[in-house]
N, C-alpha and C positions, 0 to 999 in steps of 0.2 A: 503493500500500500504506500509506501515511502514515495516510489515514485508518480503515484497518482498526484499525491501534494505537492510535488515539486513541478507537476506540469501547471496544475492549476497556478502556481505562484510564477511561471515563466509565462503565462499566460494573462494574469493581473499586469506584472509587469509593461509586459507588451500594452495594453490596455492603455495603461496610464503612460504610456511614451507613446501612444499613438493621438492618446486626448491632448497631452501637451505639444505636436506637431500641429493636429488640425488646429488649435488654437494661438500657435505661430503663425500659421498660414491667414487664418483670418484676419489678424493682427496687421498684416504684411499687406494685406487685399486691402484695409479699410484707409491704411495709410497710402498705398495706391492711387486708391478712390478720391483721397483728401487730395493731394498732390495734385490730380489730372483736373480737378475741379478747381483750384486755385489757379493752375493755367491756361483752362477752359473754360471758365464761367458760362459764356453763352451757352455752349453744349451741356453743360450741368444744369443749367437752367432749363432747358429743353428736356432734358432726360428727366428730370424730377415731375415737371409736367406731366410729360408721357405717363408715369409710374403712376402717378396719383390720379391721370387719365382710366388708365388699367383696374386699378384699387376700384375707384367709382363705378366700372362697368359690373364686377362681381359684387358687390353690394346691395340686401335685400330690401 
């Protein structure tokens, strides 16, 4: 059984280094996002639109 525990704890592991990658990644996306909207404002302006265009169409 020794090894049953040791998979699950290589498996927690993993887990938790996988939640702290996707959560680098998003980090990295939203500062992107910042970034491309500070030297694009009109297109961020546009695009925010569009989105909250979209939001209001599926809306009951």
């Amino acid at each position: 059984m020794p090894d049953v525990d040791e998979g699950w704890q290589e498996q927690r592991e993993t887990e938790a280094e996988r939640r702290r990658r996707r959560a680098r990644f998003l980090r990295e996306r939203a500062e992107a996002r910042e970034l491309r909207d500070r030297v694009q404002p009109r297109r961020a302006k546009v695009a925010r639109l569009r989105h909250a265009m979209r939001m209001r169409t599926f809306r009951l």
